[in-house]
N, CA, C and O atoms as CSV, one atom per row, in Angstrom:
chain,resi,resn,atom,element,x,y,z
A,1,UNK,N,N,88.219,87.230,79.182
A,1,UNK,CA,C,87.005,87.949,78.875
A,1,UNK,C,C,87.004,88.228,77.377
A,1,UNK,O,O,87.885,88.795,76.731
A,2,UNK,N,N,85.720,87.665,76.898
A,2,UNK,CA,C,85.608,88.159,75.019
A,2,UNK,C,C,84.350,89.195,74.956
A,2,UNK,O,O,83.165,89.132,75.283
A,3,UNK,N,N,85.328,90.327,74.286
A,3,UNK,CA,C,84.131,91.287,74.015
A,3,UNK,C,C,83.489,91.496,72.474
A,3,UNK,O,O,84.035,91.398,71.375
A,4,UNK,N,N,82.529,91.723,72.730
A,4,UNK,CA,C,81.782,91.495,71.068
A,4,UNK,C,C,82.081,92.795,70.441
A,4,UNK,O,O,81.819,93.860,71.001
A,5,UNK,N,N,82.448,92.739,69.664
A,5,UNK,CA,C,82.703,94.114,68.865
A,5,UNK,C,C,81.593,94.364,67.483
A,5,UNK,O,O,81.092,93.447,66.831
A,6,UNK,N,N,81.381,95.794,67.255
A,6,UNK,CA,C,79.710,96.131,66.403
A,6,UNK,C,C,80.424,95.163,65.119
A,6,UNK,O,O,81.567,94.798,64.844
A,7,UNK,N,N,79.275,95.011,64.616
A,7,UNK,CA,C,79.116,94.156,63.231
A,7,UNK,C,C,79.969,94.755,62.112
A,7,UNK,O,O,80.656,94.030,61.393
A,8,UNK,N,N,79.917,96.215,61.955
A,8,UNK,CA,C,80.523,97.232,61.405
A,8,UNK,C,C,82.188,97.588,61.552
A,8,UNK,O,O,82.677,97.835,62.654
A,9,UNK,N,N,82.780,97.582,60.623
A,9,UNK,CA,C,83.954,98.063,60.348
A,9,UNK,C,C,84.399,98.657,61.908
A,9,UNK,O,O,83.679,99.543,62.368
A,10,UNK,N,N,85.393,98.255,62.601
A,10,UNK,CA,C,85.618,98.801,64.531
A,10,UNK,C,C,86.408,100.260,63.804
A,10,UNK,O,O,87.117,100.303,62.798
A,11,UNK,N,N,86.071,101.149,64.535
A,11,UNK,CA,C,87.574,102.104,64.543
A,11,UNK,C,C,88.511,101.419,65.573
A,11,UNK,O,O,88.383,100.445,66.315
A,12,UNK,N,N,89.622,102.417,65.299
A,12,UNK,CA,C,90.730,102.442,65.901
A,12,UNK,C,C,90.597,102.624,67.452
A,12,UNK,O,O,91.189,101.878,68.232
A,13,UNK,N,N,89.645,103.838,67.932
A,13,UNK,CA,C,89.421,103.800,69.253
A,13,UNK,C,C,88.862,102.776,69.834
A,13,UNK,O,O,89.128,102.454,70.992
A,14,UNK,N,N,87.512,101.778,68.628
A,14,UNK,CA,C,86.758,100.587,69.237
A,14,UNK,C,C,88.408,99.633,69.715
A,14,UNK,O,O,88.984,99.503,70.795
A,15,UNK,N,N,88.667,99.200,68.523
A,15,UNK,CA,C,90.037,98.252,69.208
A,15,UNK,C,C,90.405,98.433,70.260
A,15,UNK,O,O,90.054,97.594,71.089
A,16,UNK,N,N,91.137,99.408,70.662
A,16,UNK,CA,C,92.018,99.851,71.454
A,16,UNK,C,C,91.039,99.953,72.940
A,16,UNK,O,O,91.550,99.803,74.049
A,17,UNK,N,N,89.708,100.204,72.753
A,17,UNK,CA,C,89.652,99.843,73.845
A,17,UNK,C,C,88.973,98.732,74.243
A,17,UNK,O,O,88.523,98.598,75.381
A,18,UNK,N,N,88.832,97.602,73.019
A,18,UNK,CA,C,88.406,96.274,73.381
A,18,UNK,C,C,89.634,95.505,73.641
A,18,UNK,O,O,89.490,94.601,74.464
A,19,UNK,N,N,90.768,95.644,73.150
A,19,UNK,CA,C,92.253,95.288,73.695
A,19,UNK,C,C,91.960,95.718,74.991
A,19,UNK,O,O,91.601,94.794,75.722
A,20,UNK,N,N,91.994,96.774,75.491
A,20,UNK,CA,C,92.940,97.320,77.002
A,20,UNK,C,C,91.584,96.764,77.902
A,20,UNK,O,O,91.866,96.160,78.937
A,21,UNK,N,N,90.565,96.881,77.669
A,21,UNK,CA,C,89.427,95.953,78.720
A,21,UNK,C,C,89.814,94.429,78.880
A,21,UNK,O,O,89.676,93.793,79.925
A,22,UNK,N,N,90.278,93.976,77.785
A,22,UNK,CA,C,90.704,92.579,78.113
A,22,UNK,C,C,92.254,92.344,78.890
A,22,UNK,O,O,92.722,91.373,79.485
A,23,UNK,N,N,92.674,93.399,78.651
A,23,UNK,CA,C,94.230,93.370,79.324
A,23,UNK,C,C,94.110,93.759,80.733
A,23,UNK,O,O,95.000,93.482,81.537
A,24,UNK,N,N,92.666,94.617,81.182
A,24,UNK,CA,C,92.828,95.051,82.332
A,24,UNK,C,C,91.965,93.673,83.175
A,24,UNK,O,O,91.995,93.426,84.380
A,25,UNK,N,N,91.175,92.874,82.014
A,25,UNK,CA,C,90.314,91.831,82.618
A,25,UNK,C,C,91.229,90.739,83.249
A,25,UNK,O,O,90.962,90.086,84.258
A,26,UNK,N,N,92.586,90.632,82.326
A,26,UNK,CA,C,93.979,89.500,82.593
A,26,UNK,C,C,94.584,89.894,83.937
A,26,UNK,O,O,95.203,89.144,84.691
A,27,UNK,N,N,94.271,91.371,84.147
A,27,UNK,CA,C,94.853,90.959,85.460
A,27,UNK,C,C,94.759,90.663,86.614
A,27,UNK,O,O,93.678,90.075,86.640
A,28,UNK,N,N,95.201,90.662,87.740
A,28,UNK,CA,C,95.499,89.272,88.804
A,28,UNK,C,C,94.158,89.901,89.797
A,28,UNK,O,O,94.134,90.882,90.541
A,29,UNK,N,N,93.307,89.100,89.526
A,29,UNK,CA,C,92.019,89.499,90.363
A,29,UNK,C,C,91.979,89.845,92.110
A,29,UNK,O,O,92.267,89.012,92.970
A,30,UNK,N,N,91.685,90.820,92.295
A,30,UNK,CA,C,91.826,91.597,93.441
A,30,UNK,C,C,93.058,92.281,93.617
A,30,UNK,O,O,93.384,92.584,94.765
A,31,UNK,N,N,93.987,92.647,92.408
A,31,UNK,CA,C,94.910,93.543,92.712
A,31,UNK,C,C,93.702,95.189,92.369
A,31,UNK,O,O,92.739,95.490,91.664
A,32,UNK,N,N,94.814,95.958,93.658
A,32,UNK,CA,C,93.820,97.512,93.429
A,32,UNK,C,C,95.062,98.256,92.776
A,32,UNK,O,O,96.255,98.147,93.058
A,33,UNK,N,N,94.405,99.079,91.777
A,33,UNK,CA,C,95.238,100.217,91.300
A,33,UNK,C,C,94.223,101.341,90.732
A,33,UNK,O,O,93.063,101.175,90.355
A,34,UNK,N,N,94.993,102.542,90.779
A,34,UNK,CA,C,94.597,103.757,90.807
A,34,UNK,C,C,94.202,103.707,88.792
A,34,UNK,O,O,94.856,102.890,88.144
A,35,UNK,N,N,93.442,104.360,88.236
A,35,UNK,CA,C,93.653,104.922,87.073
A,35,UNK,C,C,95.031,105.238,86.277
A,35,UNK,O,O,95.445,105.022,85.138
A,36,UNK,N,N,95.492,105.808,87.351
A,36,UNK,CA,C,96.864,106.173,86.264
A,36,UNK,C,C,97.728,105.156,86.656
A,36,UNK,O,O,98.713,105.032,85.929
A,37,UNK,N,N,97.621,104.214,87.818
A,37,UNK,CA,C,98.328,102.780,87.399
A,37,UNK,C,C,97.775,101.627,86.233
A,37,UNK,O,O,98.268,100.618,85.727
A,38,UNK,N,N,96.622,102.277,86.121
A,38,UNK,CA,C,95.806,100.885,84.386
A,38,UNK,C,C,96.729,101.750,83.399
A,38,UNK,O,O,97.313,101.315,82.407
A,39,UNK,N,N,96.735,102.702,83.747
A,39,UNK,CA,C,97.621,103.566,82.479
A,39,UNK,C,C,98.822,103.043,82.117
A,39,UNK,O,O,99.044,102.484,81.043
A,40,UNK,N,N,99.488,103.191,82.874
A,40,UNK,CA,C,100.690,102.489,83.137
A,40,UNK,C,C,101.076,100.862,82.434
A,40,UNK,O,O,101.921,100.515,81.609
A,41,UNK,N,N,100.210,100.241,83.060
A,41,UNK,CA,C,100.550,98.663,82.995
A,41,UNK,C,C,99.963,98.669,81.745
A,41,UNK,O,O,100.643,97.891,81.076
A,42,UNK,N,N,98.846,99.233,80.883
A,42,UNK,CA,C,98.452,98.946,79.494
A,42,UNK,C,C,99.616,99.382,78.771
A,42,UNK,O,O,100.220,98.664,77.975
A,43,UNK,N,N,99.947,100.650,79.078
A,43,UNK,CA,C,101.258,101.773,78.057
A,43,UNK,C,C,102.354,100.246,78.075
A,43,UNK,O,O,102.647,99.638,77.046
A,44,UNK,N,N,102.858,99.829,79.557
A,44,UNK,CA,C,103.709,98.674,79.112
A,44,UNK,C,C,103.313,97.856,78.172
A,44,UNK,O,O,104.207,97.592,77.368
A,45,UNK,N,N,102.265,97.338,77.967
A,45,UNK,CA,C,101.824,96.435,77.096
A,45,UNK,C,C,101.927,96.933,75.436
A,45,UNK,O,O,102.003,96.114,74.520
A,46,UNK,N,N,101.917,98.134,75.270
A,46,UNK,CA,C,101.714,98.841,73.859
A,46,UNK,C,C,101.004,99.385,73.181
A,46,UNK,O,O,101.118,99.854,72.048
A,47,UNK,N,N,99.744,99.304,74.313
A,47,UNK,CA,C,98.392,99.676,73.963
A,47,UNK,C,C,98.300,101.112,74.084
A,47,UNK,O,O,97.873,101.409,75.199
A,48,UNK,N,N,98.541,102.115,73.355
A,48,UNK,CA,C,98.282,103.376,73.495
A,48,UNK,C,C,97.178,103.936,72.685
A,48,UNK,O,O,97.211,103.629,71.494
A,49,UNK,N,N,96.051,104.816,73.145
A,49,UNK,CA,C,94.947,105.396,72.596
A,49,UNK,C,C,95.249,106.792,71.294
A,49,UNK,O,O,96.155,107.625,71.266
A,50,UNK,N,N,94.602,106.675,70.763
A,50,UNK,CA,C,94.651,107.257,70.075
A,50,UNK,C,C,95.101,109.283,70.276
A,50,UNK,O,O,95.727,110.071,69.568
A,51,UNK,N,N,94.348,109.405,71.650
A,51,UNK,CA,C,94.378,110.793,72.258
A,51,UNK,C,C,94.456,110.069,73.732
A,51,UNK,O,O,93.984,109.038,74.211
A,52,UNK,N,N,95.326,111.174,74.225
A,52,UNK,CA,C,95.115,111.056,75.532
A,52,UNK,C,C,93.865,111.500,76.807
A,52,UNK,O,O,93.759,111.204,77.997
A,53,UNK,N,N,93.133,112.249,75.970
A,53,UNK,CA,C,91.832,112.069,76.926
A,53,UNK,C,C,90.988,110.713,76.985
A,53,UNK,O,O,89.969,110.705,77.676
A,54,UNK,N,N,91.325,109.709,76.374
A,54,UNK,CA,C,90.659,108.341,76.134
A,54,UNK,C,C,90.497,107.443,77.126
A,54,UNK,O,O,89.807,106.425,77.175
A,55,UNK,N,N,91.511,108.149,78.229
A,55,UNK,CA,C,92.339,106.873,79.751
A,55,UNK,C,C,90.642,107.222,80.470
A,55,UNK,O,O,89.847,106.299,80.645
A,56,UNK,N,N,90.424,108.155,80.694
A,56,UNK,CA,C,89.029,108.569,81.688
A,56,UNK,C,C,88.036,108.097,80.903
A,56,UNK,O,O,87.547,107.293,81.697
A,57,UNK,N,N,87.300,107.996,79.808
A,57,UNK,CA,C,85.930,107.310,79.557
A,57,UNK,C,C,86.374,105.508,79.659
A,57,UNK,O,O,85.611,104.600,79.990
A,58,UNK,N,N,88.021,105.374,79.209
A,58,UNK,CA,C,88.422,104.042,79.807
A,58,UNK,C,C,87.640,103.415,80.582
A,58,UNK,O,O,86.634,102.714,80.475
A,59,UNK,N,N,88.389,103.856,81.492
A,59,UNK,CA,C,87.807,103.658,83.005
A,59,UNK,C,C,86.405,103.550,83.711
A,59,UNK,O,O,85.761,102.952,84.572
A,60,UNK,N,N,86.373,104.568,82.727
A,60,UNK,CA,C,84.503,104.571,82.832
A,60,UNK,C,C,83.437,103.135,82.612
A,60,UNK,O,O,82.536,102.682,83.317
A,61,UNK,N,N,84.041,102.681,81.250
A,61,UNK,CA,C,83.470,101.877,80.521
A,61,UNK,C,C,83.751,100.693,81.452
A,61,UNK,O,O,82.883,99.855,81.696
A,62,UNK,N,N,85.192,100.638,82.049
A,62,UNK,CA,C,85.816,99.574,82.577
A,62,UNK,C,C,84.583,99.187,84.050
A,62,UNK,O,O,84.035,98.147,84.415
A,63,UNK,N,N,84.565,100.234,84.421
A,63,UNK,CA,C,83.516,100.116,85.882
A,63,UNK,C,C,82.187,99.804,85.505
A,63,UNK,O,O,81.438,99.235,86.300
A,64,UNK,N,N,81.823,100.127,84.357
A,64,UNK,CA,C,80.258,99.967,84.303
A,64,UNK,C,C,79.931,98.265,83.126
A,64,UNK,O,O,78.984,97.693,82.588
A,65,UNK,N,N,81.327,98.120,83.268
A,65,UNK,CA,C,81.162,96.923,82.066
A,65,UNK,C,C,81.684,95.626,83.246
A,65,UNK,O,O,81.583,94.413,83.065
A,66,UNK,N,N,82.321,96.419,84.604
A,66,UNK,CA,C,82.344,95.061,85.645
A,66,UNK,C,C,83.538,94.288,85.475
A,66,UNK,O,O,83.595,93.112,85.831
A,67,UNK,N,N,84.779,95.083,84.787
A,67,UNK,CA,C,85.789,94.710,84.684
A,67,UNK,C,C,86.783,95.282,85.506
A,67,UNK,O,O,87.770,94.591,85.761
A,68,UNK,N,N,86.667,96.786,86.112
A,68,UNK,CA,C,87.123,96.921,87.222
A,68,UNK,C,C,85.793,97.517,88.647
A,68,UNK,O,O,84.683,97.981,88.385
A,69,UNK,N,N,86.216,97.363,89.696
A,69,UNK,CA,C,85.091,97.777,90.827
A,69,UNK,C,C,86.118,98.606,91.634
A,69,UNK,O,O,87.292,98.377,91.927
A,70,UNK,N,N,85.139,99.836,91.946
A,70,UNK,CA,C,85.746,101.034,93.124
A,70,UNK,C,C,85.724,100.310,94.270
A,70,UNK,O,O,84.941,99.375,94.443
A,71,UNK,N,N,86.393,100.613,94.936
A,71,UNK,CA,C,86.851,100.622,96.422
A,71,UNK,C,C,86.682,101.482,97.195
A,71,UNK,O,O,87.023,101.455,98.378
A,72,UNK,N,N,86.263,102.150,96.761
A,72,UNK,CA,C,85.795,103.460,98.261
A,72,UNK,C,C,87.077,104.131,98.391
A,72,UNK,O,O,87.181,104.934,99.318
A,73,UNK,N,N,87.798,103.994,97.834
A,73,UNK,CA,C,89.467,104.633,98.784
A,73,UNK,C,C,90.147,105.320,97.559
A,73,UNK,O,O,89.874,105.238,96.362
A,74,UNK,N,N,90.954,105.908,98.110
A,74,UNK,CA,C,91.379,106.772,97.371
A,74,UNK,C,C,93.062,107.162,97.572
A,74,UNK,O,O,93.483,106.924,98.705
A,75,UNK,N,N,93.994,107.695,96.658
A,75,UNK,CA,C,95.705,107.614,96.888
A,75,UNK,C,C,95.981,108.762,96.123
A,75,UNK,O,O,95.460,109.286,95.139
A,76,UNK,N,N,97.086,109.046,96.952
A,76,UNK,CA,C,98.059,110.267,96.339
A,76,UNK,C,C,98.431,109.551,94.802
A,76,UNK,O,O,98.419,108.333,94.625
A,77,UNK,N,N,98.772,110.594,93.703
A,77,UNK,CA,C,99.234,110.071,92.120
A,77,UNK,C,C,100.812,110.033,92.618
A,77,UNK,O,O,101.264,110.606,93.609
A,78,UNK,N,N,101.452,109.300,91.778
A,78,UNK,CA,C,102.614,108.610,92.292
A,78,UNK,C,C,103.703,109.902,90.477
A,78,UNK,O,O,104.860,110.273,90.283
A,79,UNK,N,N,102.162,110.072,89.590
A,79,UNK,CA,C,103.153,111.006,88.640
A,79,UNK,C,C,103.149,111.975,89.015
A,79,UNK,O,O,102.156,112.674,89.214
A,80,UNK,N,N,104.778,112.365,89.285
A,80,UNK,CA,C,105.106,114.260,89.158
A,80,UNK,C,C,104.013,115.169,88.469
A,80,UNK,O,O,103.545,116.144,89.056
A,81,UNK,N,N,103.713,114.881,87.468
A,81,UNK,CA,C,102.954,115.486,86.101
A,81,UNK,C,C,101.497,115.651,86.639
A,81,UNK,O,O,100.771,116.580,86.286
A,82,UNK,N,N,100.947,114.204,87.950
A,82,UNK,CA,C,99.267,114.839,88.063
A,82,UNK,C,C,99.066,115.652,88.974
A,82,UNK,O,O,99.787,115.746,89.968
A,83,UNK,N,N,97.861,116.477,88.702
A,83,UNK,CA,C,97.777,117.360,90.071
A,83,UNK,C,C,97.340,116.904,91.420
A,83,UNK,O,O,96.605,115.927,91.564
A,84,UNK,N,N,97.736,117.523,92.274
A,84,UNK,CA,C,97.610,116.929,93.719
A,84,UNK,C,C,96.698,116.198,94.180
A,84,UNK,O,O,96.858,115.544,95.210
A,85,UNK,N,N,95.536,116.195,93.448
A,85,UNK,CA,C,94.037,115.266,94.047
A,85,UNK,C,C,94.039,113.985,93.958
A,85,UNK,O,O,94.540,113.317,93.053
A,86,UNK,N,N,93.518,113.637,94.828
A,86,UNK,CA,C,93.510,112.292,95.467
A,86,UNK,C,C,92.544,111.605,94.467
A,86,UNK,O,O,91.415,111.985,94.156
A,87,UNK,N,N,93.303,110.375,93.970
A,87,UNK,CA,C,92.787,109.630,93.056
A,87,UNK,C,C,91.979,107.857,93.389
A,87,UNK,O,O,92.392,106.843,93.950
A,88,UNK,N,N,90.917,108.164,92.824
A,88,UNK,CA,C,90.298,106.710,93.310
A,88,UNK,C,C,90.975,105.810,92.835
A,88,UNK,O,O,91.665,105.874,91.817
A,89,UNK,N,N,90.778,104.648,93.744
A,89,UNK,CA,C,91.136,102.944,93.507
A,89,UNK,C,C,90.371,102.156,93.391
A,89,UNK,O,O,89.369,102.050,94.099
A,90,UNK,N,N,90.811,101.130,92.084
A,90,UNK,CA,C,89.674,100.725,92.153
A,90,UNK,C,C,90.367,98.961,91.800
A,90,UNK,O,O,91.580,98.838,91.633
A,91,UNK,N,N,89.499,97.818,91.733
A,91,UNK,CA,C,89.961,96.629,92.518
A,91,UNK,C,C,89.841,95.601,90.880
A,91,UNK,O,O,89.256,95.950,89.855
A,92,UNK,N,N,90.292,94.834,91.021
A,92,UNK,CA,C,90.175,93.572,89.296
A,92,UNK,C,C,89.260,92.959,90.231
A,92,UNK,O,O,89.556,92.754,91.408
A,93,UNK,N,N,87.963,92.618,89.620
A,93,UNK,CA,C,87.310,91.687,90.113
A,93,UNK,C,C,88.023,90.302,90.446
A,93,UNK,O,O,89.041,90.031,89.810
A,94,UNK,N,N,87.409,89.143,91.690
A,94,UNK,CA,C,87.691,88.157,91.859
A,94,UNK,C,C,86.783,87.585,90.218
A,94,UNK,O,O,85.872,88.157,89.619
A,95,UNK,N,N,87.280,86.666,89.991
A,95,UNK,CA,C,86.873,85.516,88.968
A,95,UNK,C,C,85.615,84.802,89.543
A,95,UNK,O,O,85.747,84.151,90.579
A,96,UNK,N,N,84.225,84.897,88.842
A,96,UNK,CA,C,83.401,83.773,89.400
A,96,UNK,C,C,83.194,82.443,89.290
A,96,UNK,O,O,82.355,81.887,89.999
């Protein structure tokens, strides 16, 4: 997946999250993972945001840009650190 980036000088946040949309686009279509598993598998990669409130409009962008799709379902967080609520899943598109 190639994303167009503004004509204008990118910030640091544009990069970072035109990197991690394409890293989340690489992966293996129809695997499901929670939010704080994209977290995860990007942080392996090296891709870290600038602030950590950045992972949630992530995600955001990621669903409405058709790079990841909800699933209706939802999972316990697997980090000690999140609070108890049940976190959506959501799916890598199949490839058309």
């Amino acid at each position: 997946m190639t994303l167009k980036l503004p004509a204008c000088l990118p910030s640091q946040n544009t990069l970072w999250r035109a990197k991690t949309l394409e890293a989340i686009a690489a992966m293996t279509p129809g695997k499901k993972l929670t939010a704080e598993q994209v977290r995860e598998e990007i942080t392996k990669l090296g891709l870290l945001p600038h602030q950590p409130s950045a992972w949630g409009p992530l995600i955001m962008l990621a669903v409405k840009e058709g790079v990841l799709e909800r699933t209706g379902e939802y999972a316990h967080p697997n980090d000690d650190k999140s609070s108890a609520r049940m976190n959506r899943v959501y799916r890598v598109p199949e490839a058309d």
